[in-house]
N, C-alpha and C positions, 0 to 999 in steps of 0.2 A: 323652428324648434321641433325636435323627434318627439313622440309618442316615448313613456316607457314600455318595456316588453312587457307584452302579456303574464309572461314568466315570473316579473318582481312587480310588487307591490309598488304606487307612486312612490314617491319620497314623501314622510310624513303621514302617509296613510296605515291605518290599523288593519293588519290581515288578522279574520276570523278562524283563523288555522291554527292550530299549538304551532309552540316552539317544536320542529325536528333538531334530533339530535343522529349523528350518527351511532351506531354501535357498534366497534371491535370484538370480532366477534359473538356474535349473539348470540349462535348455536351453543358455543361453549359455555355463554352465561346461562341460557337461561338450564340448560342441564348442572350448574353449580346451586339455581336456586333451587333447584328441583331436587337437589340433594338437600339441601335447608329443607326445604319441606316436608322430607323423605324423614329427615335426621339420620342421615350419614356425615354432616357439615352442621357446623350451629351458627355459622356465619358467613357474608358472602360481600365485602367493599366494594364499590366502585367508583371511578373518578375521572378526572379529565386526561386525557392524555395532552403533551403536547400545546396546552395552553389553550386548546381551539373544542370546537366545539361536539370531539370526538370523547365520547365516553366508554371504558374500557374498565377490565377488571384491575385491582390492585391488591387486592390480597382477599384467601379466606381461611377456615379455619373451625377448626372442633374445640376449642379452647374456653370458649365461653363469653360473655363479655370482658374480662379481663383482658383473654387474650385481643378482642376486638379493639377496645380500648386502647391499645398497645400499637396501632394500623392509624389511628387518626392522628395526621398534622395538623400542627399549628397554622399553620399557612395555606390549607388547600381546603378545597369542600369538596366532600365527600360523602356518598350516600351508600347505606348498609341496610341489608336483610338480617336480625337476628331471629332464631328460636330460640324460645325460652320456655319452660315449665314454671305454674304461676304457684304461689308459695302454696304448700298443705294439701296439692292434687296432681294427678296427674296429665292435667289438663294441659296442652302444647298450646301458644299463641307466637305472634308474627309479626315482630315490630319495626318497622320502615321508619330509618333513622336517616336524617338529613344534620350532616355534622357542616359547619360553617365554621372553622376553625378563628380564635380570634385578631390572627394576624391575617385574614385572608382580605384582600382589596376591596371596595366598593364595587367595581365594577364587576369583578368575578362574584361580588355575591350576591348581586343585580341578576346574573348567569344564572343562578340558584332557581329564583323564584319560574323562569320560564320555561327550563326544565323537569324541575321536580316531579311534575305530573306523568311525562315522558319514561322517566327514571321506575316510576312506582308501576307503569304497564309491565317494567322489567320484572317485577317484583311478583307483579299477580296481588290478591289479596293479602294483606296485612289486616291484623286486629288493631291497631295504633299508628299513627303518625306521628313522630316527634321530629322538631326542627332545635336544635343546640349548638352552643358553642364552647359548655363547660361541662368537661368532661365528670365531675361528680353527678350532674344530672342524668349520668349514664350506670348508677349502682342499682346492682338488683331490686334492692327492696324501691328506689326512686318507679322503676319500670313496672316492677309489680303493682306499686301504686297506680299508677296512670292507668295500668290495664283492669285490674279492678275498678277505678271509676266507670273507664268505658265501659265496661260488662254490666256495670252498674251495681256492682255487689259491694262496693266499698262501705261496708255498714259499722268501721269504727269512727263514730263520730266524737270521741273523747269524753265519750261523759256516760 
């Protein structure tokens, strides 16, 4: 019986490495996120090409979340850069959106979890991390919410 190569992991054995993914090109992502950053772009998608384990751009955009909104399938997952300005300031934040659409496979959304992390190096710093699959949890005020929490400012406690 052969030895496996050095190269792959036994069969059944857990490698302490992340998931790689590759990236299409990368040079031109990550100057797409760098204009999110910049705000020249308010937006920046990315997604699988190909079925496999290549990730690539699919669309971006100044449009806002609306227009982003507008980019996510029902069927695919897909992970996005927004900026956004957070209600009553001028203050710019940075929300790293992982969309799971609800028609999307188990096993592509199995693909999610091991990437993710890979995807958000693309990304750089984000203020937020949100994982969804319904697109209402994508309204301004929902984001604004979330980012207030995190900031820790969310001081309407209803009463």
């Amino acid at each position: 019986m052969s030895k496996p190569s050095p190269s792959k992991p036994a069969p059944g054995a857990k490698s302490d490495k992340p998931s790689v993914i590759n990236v299409v090109n990368a040079d031109g992502i990550h100057g797409l996120v760098e204009q999110v950053k910049k705000g020249s772009l308010d937006w920046v998608v990315l997604g699988y090409e190909d079925n496999n384990n290549k990730i690539g751009l699919k669309a971006s955009g100044s449009g806002g979340i609306a227009q982003l909104k507008q980019k996510l399938a029902e069927d695919q997952p897909l992970y996005a850069i927004l900026r956004v300005a957070t209600a009553g300031t001028t203050a710019v934040k940075f929300v790293f959106i992982t969309w799971i659409g609800p028609r999307v496979p188990a096993l592509k959304k199995a693909r999610v979890s091991t990437h993710r992390d890979s995807v958000g190096e693309l990304f750089g710093s984000c203020h937020i991390r949100m994982q969804t699959d319904q697109l209402d949890e994508l309204s301004p005020q929902s984001i604004d919410a979330k980012i207030r929490h995190a900031a820790g400012t969310d001081y309407d406690r209803g009463y």
